[in-house]
Z-matrix of the N, CA and C atoms (Angstrom, degrees):
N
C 1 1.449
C 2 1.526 1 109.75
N 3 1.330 2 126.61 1 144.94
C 4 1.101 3 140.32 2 -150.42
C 5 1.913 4 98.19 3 -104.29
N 6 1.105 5 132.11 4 111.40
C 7 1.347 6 134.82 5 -153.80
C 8 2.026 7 82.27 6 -90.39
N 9 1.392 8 116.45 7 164.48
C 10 1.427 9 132.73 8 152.86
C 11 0.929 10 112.33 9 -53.53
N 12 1.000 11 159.66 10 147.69
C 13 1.680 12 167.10 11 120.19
C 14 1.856 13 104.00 12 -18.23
N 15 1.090 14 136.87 13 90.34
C 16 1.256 15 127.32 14 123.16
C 17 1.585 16 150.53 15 -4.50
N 18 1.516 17 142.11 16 75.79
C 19 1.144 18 126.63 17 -141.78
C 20 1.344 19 94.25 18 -78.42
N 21 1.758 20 132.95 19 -18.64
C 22 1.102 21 128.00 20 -177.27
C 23 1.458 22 121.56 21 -75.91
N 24 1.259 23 115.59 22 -4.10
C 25 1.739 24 122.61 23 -150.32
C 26 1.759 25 98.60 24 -70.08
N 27 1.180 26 101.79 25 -66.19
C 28 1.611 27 136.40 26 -169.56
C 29 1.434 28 82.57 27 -19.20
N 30 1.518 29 114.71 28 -88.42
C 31 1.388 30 143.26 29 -170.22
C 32 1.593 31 119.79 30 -53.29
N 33 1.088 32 95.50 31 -13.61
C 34 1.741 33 105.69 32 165.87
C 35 1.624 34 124.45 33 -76.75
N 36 1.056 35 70.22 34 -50.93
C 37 1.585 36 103.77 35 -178.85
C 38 1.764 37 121.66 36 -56.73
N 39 1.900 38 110.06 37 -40.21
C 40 1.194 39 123.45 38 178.06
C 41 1.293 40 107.80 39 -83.75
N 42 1.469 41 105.99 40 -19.71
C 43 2.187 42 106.21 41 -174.98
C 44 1.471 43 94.74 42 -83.15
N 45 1.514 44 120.25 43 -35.63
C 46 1.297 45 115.21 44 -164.88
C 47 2.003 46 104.92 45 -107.55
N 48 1.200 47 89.97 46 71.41
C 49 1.799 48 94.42 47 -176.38
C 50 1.202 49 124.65 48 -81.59
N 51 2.290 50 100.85 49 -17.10
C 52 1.494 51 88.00 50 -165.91
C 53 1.798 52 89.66 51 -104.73
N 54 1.145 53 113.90 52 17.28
C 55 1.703 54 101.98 53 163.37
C 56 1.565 55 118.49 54 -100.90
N 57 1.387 56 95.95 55 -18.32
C 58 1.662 57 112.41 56 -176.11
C 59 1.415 58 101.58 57 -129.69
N 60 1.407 59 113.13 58 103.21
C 61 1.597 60 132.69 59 152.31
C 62 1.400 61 131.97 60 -67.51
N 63 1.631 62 126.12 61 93.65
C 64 1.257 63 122.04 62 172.84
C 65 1.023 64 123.52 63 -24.93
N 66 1.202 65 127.57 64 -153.49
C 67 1.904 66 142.16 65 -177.63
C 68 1.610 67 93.61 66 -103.33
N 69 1.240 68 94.64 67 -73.22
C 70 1.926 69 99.24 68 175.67
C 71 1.293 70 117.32 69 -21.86
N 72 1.513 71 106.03 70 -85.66
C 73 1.510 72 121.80 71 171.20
C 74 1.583 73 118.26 72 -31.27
N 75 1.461 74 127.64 73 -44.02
C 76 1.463 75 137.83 74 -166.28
C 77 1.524 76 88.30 75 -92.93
N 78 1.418 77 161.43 76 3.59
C 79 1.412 78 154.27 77 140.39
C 80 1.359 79 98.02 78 -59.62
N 81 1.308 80 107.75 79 -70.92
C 82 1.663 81 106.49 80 -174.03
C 83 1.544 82 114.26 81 -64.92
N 84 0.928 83 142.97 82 32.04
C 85 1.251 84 144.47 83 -177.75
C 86 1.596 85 126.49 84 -125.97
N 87 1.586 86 86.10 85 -3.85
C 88 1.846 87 107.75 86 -167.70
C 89 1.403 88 99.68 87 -53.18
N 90 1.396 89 131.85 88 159.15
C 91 1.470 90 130.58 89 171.51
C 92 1.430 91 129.40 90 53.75
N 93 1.788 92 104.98 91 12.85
C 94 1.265 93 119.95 92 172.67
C 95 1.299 94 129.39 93 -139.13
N 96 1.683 95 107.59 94 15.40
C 97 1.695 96 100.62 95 -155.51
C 98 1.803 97 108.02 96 -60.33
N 99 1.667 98 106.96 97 -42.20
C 100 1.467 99 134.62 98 -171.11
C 101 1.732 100 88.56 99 -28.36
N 102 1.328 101 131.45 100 -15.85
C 103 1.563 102 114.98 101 -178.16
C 104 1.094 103 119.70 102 -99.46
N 105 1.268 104 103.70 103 -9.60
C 106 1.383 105 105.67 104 163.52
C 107 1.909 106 138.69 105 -86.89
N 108 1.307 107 83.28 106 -2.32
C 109 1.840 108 109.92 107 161.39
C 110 1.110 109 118.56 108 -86.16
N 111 1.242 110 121.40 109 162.72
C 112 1.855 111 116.06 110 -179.26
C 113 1.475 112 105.41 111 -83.63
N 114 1.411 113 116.61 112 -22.86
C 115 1.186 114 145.16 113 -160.90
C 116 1.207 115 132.15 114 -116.02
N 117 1.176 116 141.97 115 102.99
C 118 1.984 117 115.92 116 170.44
C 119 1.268 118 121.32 117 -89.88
N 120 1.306 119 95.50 118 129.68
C 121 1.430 120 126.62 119 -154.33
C 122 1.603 121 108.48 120 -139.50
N 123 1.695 122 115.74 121 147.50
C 124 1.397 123 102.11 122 168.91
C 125 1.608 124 122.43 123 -56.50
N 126 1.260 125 116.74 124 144.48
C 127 1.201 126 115.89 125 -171.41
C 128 1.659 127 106.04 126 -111.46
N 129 1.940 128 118.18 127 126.20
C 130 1.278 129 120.60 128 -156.51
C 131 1.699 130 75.98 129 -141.71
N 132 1.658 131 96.70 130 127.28
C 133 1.782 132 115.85 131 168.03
C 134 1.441 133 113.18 132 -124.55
N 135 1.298 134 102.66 133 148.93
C 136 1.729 135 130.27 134 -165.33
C 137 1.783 136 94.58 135 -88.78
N 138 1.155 137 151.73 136 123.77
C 139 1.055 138 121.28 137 139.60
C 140 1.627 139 127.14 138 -101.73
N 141 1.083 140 105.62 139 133.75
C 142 1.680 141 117.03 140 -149.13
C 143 1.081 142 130.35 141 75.64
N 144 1.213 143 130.96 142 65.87
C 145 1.092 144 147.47 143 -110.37
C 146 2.365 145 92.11 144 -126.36
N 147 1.395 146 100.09 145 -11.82
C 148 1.615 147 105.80 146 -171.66
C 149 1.360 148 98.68 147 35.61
N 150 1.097 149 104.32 148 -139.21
C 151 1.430 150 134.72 149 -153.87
C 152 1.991 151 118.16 150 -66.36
N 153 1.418 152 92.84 151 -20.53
C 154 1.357 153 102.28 152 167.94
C 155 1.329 154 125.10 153 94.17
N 156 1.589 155 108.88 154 7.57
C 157 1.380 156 108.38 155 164.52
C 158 1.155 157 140.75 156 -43.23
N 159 1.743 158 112.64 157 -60.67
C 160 1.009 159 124.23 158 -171.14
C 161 1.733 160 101.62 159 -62.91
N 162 1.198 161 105.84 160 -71.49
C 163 2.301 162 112.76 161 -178.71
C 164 1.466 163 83.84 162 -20.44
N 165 1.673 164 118.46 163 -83.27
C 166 1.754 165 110.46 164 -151.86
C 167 1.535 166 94.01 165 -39.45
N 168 1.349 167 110.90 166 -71.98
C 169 1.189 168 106.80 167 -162.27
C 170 1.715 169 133.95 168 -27.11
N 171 1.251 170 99.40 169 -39.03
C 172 1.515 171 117.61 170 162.87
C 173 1.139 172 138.49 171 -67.16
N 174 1.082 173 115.71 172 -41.19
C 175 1.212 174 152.96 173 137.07
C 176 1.751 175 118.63 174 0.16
N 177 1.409 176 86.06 175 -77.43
C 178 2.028 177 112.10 176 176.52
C 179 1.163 178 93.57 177 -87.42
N 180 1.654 179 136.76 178 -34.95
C 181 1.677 180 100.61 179 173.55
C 182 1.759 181 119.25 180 -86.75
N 183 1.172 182 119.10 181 1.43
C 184 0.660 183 104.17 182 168.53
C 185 1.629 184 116.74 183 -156.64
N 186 1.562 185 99.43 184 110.72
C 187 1.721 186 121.23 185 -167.57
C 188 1.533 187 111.89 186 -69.76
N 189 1.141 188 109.47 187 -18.39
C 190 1.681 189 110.58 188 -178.64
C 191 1.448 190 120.71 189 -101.44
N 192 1.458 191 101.22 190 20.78
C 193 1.689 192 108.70 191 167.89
C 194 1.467 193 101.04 192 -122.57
N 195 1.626 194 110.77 193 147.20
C 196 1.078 195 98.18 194 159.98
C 197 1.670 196 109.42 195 -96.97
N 198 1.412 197 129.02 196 140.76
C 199 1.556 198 145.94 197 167.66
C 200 1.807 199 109.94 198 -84.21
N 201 1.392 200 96.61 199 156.96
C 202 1.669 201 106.71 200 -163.39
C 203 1.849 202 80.00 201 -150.38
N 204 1.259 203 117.93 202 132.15
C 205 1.218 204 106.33 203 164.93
C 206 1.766 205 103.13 204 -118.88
N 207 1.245 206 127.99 205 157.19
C 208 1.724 207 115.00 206 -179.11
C 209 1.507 208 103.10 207 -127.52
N 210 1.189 209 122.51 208 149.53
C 211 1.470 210 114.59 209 -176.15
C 212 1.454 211 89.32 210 -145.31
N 213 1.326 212 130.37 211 149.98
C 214 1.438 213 127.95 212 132.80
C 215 1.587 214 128.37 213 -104.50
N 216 0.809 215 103.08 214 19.61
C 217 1.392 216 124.51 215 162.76
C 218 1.768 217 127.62 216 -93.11
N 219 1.457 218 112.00 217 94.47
C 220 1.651 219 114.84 218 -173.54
C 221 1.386 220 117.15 219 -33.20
N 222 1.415 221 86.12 220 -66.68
C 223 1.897 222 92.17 221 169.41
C 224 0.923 223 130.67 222 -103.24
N 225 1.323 224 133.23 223 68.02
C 226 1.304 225 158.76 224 169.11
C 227 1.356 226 91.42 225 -142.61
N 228 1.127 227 143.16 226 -45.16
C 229 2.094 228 141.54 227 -153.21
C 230 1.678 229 85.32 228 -85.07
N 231 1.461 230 108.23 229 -49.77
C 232 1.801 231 99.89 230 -170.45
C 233 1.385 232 118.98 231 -70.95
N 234 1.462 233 107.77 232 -32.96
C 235 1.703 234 116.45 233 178.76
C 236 1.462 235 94.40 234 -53.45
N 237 1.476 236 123.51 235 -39.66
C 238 1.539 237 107.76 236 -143.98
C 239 1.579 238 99.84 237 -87.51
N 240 1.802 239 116.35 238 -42.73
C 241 1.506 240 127.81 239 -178.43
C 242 1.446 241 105.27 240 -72.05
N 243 1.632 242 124.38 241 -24.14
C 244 1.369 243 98.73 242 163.49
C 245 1.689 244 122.91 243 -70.47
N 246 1.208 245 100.03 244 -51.04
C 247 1.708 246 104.88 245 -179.29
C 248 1.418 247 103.66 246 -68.93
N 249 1.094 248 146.27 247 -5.38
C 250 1.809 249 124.88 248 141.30
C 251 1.513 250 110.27 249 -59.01
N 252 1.216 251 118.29 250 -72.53
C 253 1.329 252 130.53 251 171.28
C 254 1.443 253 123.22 252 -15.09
N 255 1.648 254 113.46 253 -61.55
C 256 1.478 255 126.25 254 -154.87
C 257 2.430 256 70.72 255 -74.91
N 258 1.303 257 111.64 256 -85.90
C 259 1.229 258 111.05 257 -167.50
C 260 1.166 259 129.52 258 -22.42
N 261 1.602 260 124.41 259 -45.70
C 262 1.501 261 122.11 260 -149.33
C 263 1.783 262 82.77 261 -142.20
N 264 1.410 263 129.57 262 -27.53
C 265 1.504 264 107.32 263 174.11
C 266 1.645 265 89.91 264 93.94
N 267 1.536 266 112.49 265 178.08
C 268 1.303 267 126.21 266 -147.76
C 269 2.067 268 94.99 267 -75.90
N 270 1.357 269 136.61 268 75.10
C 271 1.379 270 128.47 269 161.06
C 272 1.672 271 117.81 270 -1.61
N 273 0.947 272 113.84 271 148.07
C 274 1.600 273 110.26 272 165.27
C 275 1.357 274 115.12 273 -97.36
N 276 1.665 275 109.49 274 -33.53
C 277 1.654 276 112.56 275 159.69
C 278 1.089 277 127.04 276 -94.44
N 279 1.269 278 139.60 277 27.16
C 280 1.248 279 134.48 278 -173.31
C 281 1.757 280 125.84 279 -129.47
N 282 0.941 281 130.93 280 78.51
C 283 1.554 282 134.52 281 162.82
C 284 1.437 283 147.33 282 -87.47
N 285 1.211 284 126.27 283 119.61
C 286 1.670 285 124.91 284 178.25
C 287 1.211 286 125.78 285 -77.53
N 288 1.238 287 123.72 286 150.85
C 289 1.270 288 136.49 287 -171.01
C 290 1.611 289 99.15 288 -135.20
N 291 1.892 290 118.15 289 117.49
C 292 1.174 291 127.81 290 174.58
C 293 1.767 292 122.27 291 -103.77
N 294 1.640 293 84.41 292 62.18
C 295 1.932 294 87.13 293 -172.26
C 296 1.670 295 91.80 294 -151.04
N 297 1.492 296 100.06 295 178.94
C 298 1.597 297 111.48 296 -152.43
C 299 1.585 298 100.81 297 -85.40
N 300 1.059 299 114.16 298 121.14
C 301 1.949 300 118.74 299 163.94
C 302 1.485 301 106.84 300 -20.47
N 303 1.720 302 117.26 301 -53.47
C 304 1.568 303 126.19 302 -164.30
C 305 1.336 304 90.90 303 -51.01
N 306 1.422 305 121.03 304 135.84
C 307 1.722 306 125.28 305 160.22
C 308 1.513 307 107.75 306 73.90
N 309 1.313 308 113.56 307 33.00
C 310 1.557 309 113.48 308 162.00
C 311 1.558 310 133.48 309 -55.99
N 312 1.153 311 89.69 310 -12.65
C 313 1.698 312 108.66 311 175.02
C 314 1.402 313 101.82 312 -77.22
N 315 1.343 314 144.82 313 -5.73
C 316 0.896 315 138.62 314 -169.49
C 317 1.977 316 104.44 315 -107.93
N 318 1.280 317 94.85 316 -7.22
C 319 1.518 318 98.67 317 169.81
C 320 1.247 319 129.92 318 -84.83
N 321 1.703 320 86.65 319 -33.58
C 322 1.696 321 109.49 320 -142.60
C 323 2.066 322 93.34 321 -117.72
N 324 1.552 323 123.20 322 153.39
C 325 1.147 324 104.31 323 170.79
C 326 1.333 325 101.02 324 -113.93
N 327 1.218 326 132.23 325 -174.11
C 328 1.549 327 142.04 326 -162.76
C 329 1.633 328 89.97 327 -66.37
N 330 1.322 329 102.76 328 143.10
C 331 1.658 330 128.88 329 173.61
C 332 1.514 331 108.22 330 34.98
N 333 1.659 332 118.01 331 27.64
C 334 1.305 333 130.06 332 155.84
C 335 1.082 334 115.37 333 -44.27
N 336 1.323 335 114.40 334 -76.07
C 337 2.219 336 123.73 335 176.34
C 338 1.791 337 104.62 336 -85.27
N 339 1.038 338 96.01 337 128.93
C 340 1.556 339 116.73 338 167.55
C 341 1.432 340 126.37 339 -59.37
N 342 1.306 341 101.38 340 -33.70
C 343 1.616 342 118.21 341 -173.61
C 344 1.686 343 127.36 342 -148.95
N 345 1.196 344 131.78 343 136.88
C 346 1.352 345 116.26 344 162.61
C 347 0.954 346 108.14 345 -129.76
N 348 1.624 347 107.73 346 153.81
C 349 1.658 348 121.11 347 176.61
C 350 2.018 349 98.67 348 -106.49
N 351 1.087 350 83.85 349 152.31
C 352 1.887 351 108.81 350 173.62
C 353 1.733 352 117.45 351 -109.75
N 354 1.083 353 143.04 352 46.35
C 355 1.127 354 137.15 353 -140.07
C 356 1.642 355 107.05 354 -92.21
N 357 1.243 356 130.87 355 100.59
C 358 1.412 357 120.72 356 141.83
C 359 1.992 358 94.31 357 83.41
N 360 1.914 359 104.53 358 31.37
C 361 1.422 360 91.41 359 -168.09
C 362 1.467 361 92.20 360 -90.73
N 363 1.742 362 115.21 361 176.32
C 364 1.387 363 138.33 362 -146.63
C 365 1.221 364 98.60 363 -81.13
N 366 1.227 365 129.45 364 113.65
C 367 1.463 366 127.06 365 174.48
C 368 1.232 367 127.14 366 -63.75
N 369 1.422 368 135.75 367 -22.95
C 370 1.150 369 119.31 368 159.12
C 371 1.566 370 114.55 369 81.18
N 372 1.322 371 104.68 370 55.18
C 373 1.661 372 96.77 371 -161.28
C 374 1.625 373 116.95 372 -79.71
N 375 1.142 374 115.84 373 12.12
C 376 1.583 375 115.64 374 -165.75
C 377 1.441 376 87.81 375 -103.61
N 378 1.313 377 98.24 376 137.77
C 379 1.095 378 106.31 377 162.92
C 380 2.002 379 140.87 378 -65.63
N 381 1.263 380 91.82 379 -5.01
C 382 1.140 381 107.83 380 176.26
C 383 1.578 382 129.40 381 -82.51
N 384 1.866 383 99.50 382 -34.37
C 385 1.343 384 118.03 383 155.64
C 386 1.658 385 132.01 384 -83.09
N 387 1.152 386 95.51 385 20.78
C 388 1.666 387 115.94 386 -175.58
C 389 1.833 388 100.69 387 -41.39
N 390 1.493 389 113.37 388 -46.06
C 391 1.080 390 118.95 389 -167.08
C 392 1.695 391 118.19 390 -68.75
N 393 1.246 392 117.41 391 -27.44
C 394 1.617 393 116.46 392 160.84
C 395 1.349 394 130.69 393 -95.62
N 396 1.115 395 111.27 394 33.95
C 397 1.505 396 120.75 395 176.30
C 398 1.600 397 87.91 396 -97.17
N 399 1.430 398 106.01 397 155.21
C 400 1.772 399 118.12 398 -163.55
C 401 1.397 400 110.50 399 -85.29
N 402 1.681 401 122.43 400 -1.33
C 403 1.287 402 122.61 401 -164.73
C 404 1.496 403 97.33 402 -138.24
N 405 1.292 404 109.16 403 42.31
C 406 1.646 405 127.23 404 170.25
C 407 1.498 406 106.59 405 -90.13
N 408 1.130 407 123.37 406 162.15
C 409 1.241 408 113.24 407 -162.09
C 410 1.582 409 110.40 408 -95.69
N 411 1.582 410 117.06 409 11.75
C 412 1.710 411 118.60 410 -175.38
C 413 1.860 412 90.47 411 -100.21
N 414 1.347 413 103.78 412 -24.22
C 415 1.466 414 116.96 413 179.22
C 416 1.502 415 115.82 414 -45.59
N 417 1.683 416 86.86 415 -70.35
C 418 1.535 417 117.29 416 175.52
C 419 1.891 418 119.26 417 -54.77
N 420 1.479 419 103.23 418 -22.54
C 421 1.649 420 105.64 419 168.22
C 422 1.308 421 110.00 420 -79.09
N 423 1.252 422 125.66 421 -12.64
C 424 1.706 423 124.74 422 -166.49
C 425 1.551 424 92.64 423 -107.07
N 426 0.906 425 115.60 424 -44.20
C 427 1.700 426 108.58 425 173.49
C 428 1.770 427 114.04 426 -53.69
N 429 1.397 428 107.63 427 -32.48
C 430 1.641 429 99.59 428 -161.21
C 431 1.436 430 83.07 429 -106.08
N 432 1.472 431 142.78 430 28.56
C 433 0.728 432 140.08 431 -178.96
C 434 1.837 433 112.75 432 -106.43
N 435 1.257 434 100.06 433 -22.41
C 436 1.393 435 154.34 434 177.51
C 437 1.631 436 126.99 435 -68.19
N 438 1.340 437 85.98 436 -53.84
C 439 1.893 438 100.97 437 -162.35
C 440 1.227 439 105.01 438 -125.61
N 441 1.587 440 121.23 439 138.37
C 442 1.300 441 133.83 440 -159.71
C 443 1.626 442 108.41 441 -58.35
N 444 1.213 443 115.82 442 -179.19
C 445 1.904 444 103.97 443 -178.61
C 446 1.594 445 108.64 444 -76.56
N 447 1.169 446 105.83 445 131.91
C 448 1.843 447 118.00 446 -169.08
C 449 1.917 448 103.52 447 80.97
N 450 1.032 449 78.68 448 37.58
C 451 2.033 450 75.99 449 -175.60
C 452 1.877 451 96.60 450 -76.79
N 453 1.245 452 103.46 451 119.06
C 454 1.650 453 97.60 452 160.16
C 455 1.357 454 128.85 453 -80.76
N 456 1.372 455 110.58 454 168.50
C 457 1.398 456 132.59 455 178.48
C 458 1.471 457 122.58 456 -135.65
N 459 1.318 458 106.85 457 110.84
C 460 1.696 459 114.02 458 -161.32
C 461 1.580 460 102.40 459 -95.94
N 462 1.607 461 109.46 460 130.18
C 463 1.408 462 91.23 461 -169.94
C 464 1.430 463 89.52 462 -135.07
N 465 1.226 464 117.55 463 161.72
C 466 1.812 465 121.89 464 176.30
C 467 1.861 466 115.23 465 -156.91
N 468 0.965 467 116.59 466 108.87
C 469 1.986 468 124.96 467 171.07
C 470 1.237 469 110.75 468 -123.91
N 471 0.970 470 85.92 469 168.04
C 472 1.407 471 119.72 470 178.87
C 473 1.830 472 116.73 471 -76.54
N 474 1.496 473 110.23 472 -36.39
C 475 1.141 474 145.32 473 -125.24
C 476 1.652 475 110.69 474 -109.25
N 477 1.264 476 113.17 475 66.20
C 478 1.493 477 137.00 476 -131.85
C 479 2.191 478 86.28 477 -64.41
N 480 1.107 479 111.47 478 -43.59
C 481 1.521 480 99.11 479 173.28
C 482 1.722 481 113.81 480 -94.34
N 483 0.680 482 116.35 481 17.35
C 484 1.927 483 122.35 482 149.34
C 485 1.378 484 111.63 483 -91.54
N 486 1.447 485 118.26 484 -42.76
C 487 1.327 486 92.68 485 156.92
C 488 1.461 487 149.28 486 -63.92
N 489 1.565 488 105.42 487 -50.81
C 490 1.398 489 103.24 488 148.06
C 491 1.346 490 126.97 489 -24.22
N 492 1.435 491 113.24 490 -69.39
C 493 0.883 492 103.19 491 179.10
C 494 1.353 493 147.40 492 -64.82
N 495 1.317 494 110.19 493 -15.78
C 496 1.753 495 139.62 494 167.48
C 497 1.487 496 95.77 495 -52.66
N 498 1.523 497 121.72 496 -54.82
C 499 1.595 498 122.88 497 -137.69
C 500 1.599 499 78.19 498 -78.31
N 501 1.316 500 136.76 499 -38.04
C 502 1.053 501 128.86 500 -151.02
C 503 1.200 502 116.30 501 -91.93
N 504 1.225 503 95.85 502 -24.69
C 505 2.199 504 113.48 503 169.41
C 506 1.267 505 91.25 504 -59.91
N 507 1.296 506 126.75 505 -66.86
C 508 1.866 507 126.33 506 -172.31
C 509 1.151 508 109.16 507 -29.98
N 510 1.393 509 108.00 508 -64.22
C 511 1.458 510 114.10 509 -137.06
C 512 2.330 511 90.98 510 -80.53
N 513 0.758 512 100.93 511 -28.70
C 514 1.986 513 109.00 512 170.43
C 515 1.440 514 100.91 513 -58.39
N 516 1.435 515 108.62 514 -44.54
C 517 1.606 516 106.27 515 -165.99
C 518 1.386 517 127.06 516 -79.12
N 519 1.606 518 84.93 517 -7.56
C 520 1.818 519 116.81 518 176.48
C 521 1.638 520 109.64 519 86.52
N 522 1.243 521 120.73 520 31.33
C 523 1.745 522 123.20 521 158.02
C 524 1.271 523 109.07 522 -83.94
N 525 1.855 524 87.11 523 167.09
C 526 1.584 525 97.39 524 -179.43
C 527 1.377 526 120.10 525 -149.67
N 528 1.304 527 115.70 526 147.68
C 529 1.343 528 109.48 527 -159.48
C 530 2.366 529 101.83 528 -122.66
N 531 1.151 530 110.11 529 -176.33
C 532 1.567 531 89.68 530 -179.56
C 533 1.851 532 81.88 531 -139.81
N 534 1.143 533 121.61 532 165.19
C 535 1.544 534 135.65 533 -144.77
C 536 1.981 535 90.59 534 -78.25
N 537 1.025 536 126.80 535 -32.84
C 538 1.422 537 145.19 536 -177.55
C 539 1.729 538 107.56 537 -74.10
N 540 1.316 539 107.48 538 -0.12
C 541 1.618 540 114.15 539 -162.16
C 542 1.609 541 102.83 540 -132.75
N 543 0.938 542 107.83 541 36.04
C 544 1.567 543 130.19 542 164.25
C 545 1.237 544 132.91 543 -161.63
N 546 1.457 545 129.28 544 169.16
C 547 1.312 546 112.53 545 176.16
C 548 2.065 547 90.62 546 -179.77
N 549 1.634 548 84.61 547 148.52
C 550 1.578 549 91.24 548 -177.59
C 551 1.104 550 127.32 549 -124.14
N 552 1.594 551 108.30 550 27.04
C 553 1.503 552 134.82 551 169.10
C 554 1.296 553 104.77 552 -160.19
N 555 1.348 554 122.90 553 82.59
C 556 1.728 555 124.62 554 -166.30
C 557 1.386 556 98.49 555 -66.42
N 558 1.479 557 121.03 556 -44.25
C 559 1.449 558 114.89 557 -165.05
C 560 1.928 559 111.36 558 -81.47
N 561 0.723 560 115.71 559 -24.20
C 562 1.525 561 107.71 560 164.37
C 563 1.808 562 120.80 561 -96.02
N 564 1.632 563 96.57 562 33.25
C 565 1.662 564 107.45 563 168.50
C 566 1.154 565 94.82 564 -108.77
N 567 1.282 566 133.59 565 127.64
C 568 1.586 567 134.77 566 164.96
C 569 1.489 568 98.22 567 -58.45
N 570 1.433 569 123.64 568 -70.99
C 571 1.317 570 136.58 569 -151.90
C 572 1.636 571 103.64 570 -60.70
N 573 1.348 572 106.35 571 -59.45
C 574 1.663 573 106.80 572 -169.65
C 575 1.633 574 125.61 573 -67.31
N 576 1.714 575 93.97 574 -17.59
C 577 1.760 576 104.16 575 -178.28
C 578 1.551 577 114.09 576 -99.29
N 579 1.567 578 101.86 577 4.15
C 580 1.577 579 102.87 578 149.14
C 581 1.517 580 153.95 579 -45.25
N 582 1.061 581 111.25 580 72.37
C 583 1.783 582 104.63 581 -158.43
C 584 1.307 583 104.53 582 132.75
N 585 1.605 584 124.79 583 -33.72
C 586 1.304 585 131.51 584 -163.55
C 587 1.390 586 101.92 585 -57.16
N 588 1.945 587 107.79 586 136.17
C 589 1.591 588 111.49 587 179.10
C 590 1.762 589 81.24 588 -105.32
N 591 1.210 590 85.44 589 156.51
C 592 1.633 591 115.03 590 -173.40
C 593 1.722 592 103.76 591 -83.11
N 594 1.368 593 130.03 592 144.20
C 595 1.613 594 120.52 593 167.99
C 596 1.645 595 101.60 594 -116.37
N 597 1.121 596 114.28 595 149.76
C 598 1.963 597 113.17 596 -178.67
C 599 1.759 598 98.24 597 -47.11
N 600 1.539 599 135.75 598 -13.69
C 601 1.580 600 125.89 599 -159.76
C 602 1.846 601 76.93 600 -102.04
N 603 1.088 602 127.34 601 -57.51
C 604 1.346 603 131.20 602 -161.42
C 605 2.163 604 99.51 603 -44.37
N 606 1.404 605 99.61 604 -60.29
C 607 1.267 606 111.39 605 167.46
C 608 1.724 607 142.63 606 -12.40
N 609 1.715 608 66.51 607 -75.55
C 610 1.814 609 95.85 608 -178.34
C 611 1.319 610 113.16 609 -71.01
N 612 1.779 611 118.18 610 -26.70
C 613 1.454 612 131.59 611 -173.61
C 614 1.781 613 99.33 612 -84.47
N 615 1.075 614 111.64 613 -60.12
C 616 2.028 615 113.74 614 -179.84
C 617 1.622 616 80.45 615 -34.96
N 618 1.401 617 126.11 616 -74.55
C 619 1.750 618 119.56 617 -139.81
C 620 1.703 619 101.25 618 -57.56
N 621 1.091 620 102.28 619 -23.48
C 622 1.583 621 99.97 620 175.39
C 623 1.412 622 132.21 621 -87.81
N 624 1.900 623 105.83 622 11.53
C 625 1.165 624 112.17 623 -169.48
C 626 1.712 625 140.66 624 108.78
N 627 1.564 626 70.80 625 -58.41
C 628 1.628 627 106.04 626 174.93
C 629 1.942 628 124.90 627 -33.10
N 630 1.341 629 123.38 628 101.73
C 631 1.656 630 114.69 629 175.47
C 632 1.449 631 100.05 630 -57.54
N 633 1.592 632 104.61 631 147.44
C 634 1.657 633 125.33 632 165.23
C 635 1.200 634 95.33 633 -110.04
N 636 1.304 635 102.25 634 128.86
C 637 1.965 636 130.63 635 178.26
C 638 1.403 637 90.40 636 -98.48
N 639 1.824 638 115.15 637 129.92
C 640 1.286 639 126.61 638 170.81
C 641 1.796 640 94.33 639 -146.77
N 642 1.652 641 86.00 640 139.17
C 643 1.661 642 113.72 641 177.74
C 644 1.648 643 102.17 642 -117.18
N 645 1.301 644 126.06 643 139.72
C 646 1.155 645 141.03 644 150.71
C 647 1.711 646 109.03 645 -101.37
N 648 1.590 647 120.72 646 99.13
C 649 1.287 648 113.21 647 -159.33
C 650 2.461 649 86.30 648 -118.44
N 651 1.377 650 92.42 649 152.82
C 652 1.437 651 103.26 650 148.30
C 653 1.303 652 160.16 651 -143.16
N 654 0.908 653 160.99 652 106.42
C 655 1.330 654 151.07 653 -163.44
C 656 1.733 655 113.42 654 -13.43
């Protein structure tokens, strides 16, 4: 979903540069992000990250990762790094990235990030746009391009034929998943919705009833 434009975003965004990394800046940064943590830590990124629930959320539960959230969306990247910010103040694990998922390999160097999440991205139901949905298979080369050998990719919708269709992009692209590493009603699994951080789409979809389909897939 396409957020309003913000007249404040722009200007948020340039005061706050070293929590939020342009496109520019995140090219030149390949093979170095670990300095921009207080800490080195495995490094696990959101792409599309909206509003920023889920990253914070991860974030505070868990201090021994470092988090990367990516947005290409202006106001959606500032909504999310301001409201970490205003709450909890500058994270020690937590950073944004305001550039496009497509060509993430160009951020990131081989087995740089440990992990990625897929959260609640745009399904894309026409068949014509088959090619920008995030679990396309030019997608899936920039991810493993990314993540160490067997690097996973955690993915979760709403979006009962994106998933399908996801599991089936994997499994072409040659990933693999084990029977314990999926689920097609996360919230009525005791076991698998353990730990699970919530995203504002995950939210709004439970109140409506709606099962969230989540894959833990890997190279």
């Amino acid at each position: 979903m396409h957020l309003r434009a913000k007249p404040w975003a722009s200007a948020w965004l340039t005061a706050h540069s070293d929590i939020v990394i342009d496109q520019k800046q995140a090219t030149e940064q390949i093979g170095k992000w670990q300095m921009l943590f207080d800490q080195k830590n495995p490094i696990h990124i959101e792409i599309g990250s909206g509003k920023g629930q889920f990253i914070l959320g991860m974030a505070l539960a868990h201090p021994e990762i470092n988090y990367i959230g990516m947005e290409i969306q202006e106001t959606a990247i500032a909504i999310a790094a301001r409201k970490s910010f205003e709450q909890v103040g500058k994270l020690p694990n937590l950073r944004y990235i305001y550039g496009n998922g497509n060509g993430v390999e160009t951020y990131f160097e081989k087995a740089e990030v440990a992990k990625l999440y897929l959260n609640f991205s745009d399904p894309w139901p026409k068949t014509r746009h088959e090619s920008r949905r995030l679990t396309y298979k030019s997608f899936l080369k920039s991810y493993e391009a990314i993540l160490p050998e067997k690097g996973e990719v955690e993915f979760k919708t709403d979006n009962r034929h994106l998933f399908e269709y996801s599991m089936v992009s994997f499994v072409n692209y040659g990933m693999r998943w084990s029977t314990n590493d999926y689920s097609l009603d996360l919230h009525q699994d005791d076991e698998k919705v353990l730990g699970n951080i919530e995203t504002e789409y995950e939210q709004k979809f439970m109140a409506k009833g709606q099962p969230i389909y989540k894959i833990k897939a890997h190279f």
